[in-house]
N, C-alpha and C positions, 0 to 999 in steps of 0.2 A: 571407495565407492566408485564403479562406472556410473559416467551420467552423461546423455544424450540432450543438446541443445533445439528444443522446439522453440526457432527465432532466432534469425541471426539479425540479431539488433544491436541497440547500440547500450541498451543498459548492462546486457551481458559482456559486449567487450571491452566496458569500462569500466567493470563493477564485478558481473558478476565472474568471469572466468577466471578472473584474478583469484576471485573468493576459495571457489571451487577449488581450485589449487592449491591454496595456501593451507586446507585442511585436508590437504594429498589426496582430493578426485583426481582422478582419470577422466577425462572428458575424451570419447572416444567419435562421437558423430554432432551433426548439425544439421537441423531441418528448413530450409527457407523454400518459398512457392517455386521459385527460380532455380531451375539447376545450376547454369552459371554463379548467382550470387552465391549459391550455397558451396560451390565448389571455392572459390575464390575468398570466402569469408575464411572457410576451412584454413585455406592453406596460409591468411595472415594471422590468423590466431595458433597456429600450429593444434587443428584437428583434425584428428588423421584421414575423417569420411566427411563429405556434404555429400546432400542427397536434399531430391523434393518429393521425396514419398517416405508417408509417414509410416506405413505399415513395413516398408523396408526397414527406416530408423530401428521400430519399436521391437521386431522382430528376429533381426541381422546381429546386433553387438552386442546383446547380453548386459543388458544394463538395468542396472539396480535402480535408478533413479533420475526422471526430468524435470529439465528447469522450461519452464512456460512463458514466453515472450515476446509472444505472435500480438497484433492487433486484436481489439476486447473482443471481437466478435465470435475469432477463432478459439477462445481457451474452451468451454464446452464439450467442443466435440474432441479438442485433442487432449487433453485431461478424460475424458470419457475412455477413450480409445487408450490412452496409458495408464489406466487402472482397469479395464478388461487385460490388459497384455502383464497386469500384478507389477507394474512400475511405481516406486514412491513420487509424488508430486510436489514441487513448488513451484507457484503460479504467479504470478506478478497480478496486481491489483488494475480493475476490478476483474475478480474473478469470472464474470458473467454477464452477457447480456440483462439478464434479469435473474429476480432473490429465485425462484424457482430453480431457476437452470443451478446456480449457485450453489443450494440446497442439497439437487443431484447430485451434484460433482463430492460434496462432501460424503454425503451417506454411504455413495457407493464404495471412495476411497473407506470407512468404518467398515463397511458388509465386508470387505478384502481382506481388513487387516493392515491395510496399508498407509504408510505416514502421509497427510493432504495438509499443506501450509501455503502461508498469503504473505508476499514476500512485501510486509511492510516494516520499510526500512527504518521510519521514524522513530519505531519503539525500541531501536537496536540502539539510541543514542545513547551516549553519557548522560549528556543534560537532558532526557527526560526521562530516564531511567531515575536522576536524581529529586528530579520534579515530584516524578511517582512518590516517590520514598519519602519526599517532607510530606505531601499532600495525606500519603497513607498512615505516616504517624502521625498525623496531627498537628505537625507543628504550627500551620493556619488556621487550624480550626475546623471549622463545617462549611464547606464550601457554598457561596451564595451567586456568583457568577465566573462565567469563563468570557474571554475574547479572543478569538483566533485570527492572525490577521498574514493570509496566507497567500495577499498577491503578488505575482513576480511578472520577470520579461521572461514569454519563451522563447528560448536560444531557436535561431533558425533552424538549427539542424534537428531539432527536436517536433517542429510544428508538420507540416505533414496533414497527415490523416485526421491529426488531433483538432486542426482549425476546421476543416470542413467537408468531414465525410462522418454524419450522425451514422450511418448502416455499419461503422469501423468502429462506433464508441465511442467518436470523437467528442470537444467541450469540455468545457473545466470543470462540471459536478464529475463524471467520472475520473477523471485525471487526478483533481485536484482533492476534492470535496471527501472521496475515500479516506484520503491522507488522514486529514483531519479529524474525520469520526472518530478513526482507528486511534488516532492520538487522545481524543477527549474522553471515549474508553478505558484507555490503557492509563490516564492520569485519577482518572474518577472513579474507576471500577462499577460503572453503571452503564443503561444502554440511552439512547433519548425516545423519548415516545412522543414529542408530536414538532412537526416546526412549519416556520412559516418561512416564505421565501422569495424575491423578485430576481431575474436572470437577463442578461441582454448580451447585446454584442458591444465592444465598447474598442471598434475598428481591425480587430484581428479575426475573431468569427466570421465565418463564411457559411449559413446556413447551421450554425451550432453557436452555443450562447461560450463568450470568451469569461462573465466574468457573472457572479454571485456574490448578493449577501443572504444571510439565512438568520433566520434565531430558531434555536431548538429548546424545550424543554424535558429537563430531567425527573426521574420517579420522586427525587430529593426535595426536589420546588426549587435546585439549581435552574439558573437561565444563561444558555451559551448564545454566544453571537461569533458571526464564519464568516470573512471576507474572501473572498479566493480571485483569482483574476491571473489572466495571460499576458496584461497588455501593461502592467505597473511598473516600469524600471528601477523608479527610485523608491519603491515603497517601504524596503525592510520587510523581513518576515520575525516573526515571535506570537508567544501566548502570556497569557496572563491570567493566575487564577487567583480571585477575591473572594477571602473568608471571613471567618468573623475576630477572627485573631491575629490575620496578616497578611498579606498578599505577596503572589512571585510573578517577577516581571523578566519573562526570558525573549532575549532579542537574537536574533541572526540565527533561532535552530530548528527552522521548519527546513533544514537540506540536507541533503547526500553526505555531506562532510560534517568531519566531529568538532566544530566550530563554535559560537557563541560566547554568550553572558547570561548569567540567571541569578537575581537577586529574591532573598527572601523581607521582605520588608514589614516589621513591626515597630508596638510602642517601644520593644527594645532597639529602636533604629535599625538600620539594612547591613546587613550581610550576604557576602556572594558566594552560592552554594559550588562548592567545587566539581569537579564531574571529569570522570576518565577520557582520553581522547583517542579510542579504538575504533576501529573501524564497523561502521556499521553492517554492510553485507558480510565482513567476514566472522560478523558476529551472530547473525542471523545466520550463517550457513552453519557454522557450528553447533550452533543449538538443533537445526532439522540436522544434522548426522547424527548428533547424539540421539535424540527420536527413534531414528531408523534405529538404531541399538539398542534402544530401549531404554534410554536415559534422561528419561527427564520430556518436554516436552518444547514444540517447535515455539519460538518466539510470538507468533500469531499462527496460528492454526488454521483448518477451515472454518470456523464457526466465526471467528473474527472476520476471515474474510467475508462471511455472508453477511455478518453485521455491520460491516463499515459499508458494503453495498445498498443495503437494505437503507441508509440514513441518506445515502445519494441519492436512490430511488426518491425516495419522498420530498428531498427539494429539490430533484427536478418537476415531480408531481405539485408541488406546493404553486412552483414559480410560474408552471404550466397554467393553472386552474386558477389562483387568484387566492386558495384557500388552504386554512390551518390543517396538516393532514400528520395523519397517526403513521408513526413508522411500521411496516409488514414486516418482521421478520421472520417470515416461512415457517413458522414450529421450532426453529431452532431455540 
């Protein structure tokens, strides 16, 4: 597969071009605002064009397929624009200013024909790939609560835009808060429908909130609770899901890497659920090529992507207003 880079950032040159590769793309161009960064990215990642126009990119190299990794503001219109030019999509999370724009971006990618995926990584894991699978047979039982406990330090080189420019997307419900939906989804095979929420700055926010707790509820009479945070260095991240038959208590696997520990915990005492240590992006890229071939389907798709936004949406809404609010997800 040709595939054109919209974003010269930093989760593509650490993550994703690798990916790309490893499942024999061709990465032929690179789109950044800046000529210069765009040329000069190009030529450390060995691709063979930058360029700061997208209609050249989308037009010029004959590409089958973009990765999306511009600031949140941006994906809309350049996902719009790469599914008029019949480009497959993967978009980095959140896919959209708002569940609307979102919405768009999906249908249109459907009206085309064309493959539209939400590049969440979390689900590419071993360990909750493994999560999924005890949770869905049963072996806990009927799930009664979740805790997600998802604050970290953001690495300088990562803050940015994300500390204090809200018109960029910035703050931790979109950054962070997506992660999570998308996770408690993908363990629980349900959507949430209502939560409540309080949000503040807790010394790294500048004008956008660094840190969230939330509680959501489930169709089930499940109840999740979401810490997420910028500013936690020593916190540890993991989930924990309590049934009525056993609980699992996974530490250190809300990241990037195939890392961790996940225990299943019963009256038959605990047991540590095993879990493959592949790579997540090059797990998720494979799955969306398969797609494009007609095989099978992308790891999160567009409608996950709308649904893990759409849970953002509302506790920012929640934490905004003071009040219990129903998650929107757009008809999807």
């Amino acid at each position: 597969m040709r595939w054109g880079l919209i974003g010269a950032s930093n989760i593509a040159a650490n993550h994703m071009i690798g990916a790309i590769r490893g499942a024999g793309g061709d990465i032929r161009s690179v789109l950044s605002a800046s000529p210069e960064r765009a040329e000069s990215y190009a030529a450390a990642h060995g691709v063979p064009r930058g360029t700061a126009d997208l209609e050249t990119l989308l037009a010029e190299d004959d590409l089958d397929a973009v990765y999306i990794s511009t600031t949140n503001e941006k994906h809309f219109a350049q996902a719009m624009a790469a599914i008029a030019a019949g480009k497959h999509v993967l978009c980095e999370k959140p896919l959209a200013m708002t569940v609307a724009d979102a919405v768009t971006m999906v249908r249109a990618a459907d009206e085309a024909g064309l493959v539209f995926a939400t590049n969440h990584h979390l689900r590419n894991a071993g360990s909750h790939i493994a999560i999924r699978d005890a949770v869905q047979a049963g072996r806990i039982g009927e799930v009664l609560s979740v805790r997600v406990f998802h604050a970290v330090q953001l690495p300088a080189a990562l803050q940015g835009w994300r500390i204090d420019n809200a018109g960029a997307g910035g703050g931790v419900i979109p950054d962070i808060v997506v992660h999570d939906a998308d996770t408690v989804r993908f363990h629980l095979g349900e959507d949430p429908a209502e939560v409540v929420a309080m949000a503040g700055s807790s010394g790294m926010g500048r004008g956008v909130e660094d840190s969230v707790m939330s509680v959501w509820t489930m169709p089930s009479g499940a109840m999740v609770q979401a810490h997420e945070s910028f500013t936690h260095a020593h916190a540890g991240t993991g989930i924990e899901i309590h049934a009525t038959e056993g609980s699992i208590f996974a530490k250190g696997v809300m990241t990037q890497r195939p890392i961790g520990d996940v225990v299943l915990r019963s009256e038959a005492g605990e047991e540590a659920l095993p879990f493959a240590d592949h790579n997540l992006y090059a797990r998720g890229l494979r799955l969306f090529v398969d797609a494009v071939r007609g095989e099978g389907r992308p790891a999160a798709d567009g409608v996950d992507g709308v649904k893990s936004l759409a849970v953002a949406a509302a506790v920012a809404e929640a934490a905004r207003t003071g009040r219990r609010t129903a998650v929107d997800y757009g008809g999807v």
